[in-house]
C-alpha positions in Angstrom: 106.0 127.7 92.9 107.9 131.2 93.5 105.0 132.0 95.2 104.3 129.2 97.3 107.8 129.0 98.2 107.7 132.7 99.1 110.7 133.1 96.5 108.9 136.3 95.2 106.1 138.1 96.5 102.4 138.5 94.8 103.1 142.1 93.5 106.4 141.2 91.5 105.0 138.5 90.1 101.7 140.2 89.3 104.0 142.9 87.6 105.8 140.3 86.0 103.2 137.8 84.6 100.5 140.8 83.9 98.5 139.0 86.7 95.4 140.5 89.1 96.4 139.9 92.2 92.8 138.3 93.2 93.7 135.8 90.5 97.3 134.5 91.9 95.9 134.1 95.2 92.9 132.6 94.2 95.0 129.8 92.1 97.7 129.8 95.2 94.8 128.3 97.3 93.5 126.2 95.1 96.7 124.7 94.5 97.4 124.3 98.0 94.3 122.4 98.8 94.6 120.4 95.8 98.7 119.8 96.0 98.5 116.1 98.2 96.3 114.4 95.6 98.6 115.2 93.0 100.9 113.0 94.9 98.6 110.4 96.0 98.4 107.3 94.4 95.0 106.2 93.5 93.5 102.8 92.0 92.4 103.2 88.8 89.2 102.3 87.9 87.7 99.4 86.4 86.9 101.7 83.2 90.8 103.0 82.7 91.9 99.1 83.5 89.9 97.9 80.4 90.8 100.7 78.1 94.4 100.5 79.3 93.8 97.0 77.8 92.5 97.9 74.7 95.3 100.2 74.2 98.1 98.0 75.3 96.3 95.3 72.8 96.2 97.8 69.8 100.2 98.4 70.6 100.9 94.9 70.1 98.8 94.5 67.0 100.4 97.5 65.4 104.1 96.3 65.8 103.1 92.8 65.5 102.1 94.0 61.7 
């Protein structure tokens, strides 16, 4: 985030983090295209619904016990 922000530039945190630079850019892009899905909020699938399920059923078993 320091570096996205521009709260410290790539060399000191290279320096800092023992970091190529290739590699902090590299992430600092990925990160930037990725960054709105990590926000977004996406339907879950019918897959996760059913093992949500089975999960929220095993809870109530187990403190039913």
């Amino acid at each position: 985030m320091q570096l996205v922000s521009r709260e410290k530039a790539v060399s000191e945190l290279c320096r800092a983090h023992k970091l190529n630079p290739n590699v902090l850019n590299r992430w600092r892009k990925e990160f930037l295209e990725q960054a709105s899905s990590i926000f977004e909020r996406g339907e879950t699938t019918q897959g996760e619904q059913q093992r949500i399920a089975e999960l929220e059923r095993l809870v109530g078993q187990s403190t039913s016990a």
